[in-house]
N, C-alpha and C positions, 0 to 999 in steps of 0.2 A: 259551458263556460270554462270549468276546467280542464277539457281537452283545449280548448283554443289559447288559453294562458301555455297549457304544456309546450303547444306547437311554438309561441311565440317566443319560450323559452330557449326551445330549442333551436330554433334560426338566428335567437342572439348568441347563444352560446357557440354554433358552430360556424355564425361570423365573426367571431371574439378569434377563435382555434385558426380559421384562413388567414385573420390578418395577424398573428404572431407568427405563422408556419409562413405566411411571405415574407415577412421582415427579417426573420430566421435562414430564408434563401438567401436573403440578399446578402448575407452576410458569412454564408458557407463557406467562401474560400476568401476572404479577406483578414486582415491582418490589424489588427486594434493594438497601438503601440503601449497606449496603457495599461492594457492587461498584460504585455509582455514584461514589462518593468515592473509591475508588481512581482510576477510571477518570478523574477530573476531577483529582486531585493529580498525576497525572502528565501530560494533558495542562497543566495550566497552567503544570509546568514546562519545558513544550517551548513555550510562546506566551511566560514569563516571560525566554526567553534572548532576548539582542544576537543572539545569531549561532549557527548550528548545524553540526555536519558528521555525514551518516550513509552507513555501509559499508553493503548490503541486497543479500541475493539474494531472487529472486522466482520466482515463477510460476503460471500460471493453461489453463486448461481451455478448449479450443475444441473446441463439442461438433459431431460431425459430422451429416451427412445421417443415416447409420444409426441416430446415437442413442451413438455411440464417442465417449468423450469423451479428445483429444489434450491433452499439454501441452505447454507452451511457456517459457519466460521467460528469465533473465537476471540481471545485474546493475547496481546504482547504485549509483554516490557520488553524494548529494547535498548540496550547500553553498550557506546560507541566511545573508544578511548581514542583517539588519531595515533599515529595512521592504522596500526595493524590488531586493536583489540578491539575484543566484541562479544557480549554477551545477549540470549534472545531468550527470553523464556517464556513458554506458548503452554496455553491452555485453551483445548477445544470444546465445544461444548458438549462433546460424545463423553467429556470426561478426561481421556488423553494430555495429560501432561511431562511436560522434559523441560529440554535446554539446548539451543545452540552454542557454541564457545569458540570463539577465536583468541588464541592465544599468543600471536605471533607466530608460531613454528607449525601448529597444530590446528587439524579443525575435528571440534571432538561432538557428536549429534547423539542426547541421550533419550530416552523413550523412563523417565519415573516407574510408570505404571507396572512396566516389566522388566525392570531393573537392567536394560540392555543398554549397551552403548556404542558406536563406530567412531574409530579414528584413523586422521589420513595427516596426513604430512602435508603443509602447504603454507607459503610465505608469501606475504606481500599487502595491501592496504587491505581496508575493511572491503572497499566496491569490490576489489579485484578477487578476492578470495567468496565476497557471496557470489558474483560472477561463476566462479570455478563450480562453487556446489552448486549452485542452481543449473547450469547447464551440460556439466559433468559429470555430477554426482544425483541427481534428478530428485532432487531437495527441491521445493518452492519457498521461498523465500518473500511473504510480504514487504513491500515497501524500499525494499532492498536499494531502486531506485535512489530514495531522499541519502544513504550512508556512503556515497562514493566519493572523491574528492571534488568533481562535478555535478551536481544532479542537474544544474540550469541546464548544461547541453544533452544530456540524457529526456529532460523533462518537452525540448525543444526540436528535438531530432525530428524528422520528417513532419515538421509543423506546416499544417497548407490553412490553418484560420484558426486567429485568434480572439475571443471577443470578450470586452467588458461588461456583466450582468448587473451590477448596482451593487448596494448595499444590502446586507443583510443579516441576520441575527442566528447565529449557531449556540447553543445551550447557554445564552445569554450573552453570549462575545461579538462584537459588533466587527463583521467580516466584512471585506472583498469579495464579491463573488463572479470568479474566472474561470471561462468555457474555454476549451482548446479542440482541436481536431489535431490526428496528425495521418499519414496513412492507413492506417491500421485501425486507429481506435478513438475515440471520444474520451474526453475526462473532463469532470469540473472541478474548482479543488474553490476552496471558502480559507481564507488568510485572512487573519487577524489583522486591524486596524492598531498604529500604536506605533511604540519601540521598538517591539516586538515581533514583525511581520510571520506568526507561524501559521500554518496548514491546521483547520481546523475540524474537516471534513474534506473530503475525497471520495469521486462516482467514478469510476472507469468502465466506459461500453467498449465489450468487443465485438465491431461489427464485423469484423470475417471471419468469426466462430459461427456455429450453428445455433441459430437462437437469439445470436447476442446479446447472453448471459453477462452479467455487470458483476463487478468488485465494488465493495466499498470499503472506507473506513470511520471510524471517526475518534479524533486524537481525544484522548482524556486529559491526558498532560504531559507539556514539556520542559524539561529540565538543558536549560544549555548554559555549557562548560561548569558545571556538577564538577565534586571531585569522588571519582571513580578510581581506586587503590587495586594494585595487583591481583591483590586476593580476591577478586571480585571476576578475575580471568582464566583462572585454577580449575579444574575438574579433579577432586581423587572418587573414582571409582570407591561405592560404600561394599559391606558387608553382602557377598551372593552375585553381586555385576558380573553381567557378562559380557564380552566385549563379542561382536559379530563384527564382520569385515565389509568396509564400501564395496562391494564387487558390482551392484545393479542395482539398478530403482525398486526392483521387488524388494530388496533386502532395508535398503533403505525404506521403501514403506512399512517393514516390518519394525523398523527401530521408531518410525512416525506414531505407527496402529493404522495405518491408511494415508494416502495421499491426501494432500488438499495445495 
C-alpha cells in the first residue's frame, strides 16, 4: 500500500511539474505589460530620488571544475548622493571588509583588513563611474545596475519575455512578484506593494555561464532621498595606509582580498 500511495504520489506530483513547465512555455517569449510597468514604477522611483541609502545581503554561485556549484557573498550599505557621489561598504563573509567611495573627482577602493587603498581619477554620474570600475578597472560591483540615472532601460535591454507571478510575501512585506528573461539571463525581482514600490528580493540566472550559477539578493532596507553630508564622501587614509596603484585586476583583487 505504501509503495502504490508513493507511486501515486509521484505521477501527481510530476503532473503538477508538466503542467507549470507548459504554461511556463507558453509564456517564454511573451510580454506581460503589467509586470513591465511595475517593474519601471519602481525603478523610476529609484532614478527619481536626490540621494539613496540601501542595507543588502547578497550572494552568488562559483561553479567548480566538477560541476559543484559554491557560494559565496556578503553584505552592502550602499549610499548614493546624485549625480556623482557614492559610498559602498562591503563585508564578505570571509571576513574581508573596506569601502568603495566616489567622490566626484576620485574613485578611491579600500581593502580595512590590510590597510591598503587604490585611487584613480574619474568624473562623472554615479552609473558611469561604477561602469568605468567594473569594466575597466575589474572591480565587480553588485547591484550597480539600480544606481545609474536609468536602471528602467538597463533593467529592460535585451528583454524577449516578461511575466507577472502574483503576489507574495518577502520577510513580511507584501510584494509583486516579476519574472523577466532577456538574452543573456533570467531574473525575478519581488517589489513592494504601497507608495513605496522597492525591490525587495532579486534571483538572477546566468544561463550562458557554465552551470548557470545564480546572484541573488535581498534588500534589508531602503532609505530614499536620506540626507547624506559631504563628509560621508571623504576618504583620509589612517595611520600605516598604503596606497597600491589600479594597474590590473590582480592588484585590485589584492586591495578586495579576492575577487567576487
Amino acid at each position: 500500500m505504501k509503495t502504490l500511495i508513493s507511486r501515486a504520489g509521484c505521477t501527481l506530483v510530476l503532473f503538477m511539474l508538466a503542467h507549470v513547465a507548459g504554461a511556463a512555455d507558453e509564456q517564454a517569449t511573451s510580454i506581460d505589460e503589467q509586470a513591465l510597468t511595475l517593474l519601471k514604477r519602481s525603478a523610476d522611483l529609484i532614478a527619481g530620488s536626490r540621494s539613496i541609502s540601501i542595507a543588502v545581503e547578497y550572494g552568488f554561485d562559483v561553479v567548480q571544475a566538477s560541476g559543484q556549484k559554491i557560494e559565496f557573498g556578503g553584505t552592502r550599505k550602499i549610499m548614493a548622493r546624485r549625480p556623482d557621489r557614492a559610498r559602498i561598504e562591503f563585508a564578505r563573509r570571509d571576513g574581508t571588509e573596506g569601502e568603495l567611495v566616489l567622490d566626484g573627482k576620485q574613485v578611491i577602493l579600500v581593502n580595512r583588513n590590510n590597510n591598503l587603498y587604490s585611487m584613480a581619477n574619474r568624473t562623472g554620474n554615479v552609473g558611469a563611474v561604477l561602469d568605468f570600475i567594473a569594466d575597466e578597472l575589474g572591480v565587480v560591483v553588485p547591484l550597480r545596475d539600480f544606481l545609474g540615472p536609468d536602471p528602467a532601460a538597463v533593467l529592460t535591454q535585451g528583454l524577449v519575455a516578461a511575466r507577472y507571478g502574483g503576489e507574495a510575501i518577502i520577510a513580511g512585506v507584501a510584494c509583486d512578484h516579476l519574472a523577466f528573461r532577456t538574452d543573456a539571463v533570467d531574473y525575478q525581482v519581488w517589489i513592494s506593494r504601497g507608495e513605496q514600490p522597492l525591490p525587495q528580493r532579486l534571483v538572477i540566472t546566468y544561463r550562458d555561464a557554465e552551470g548557470q550559477p545564480q546572484f541573488w539578493a535581498r534588500f534589508i532596507k531602503w532609505d530614499i532621498d536620506p540626507e547624506l553630508g559631504d563628509a560621508l564622501f571623504v576618504y583620509e587614509p589612517g595611520d600605516g595606509a598604503e596606497e597600491i596603484p589600479f594597474i590590473a585586476p590582480p592588484t585590485v583583487s589584492a586591495v578586495m582580498g579576492g575577487t567576487q
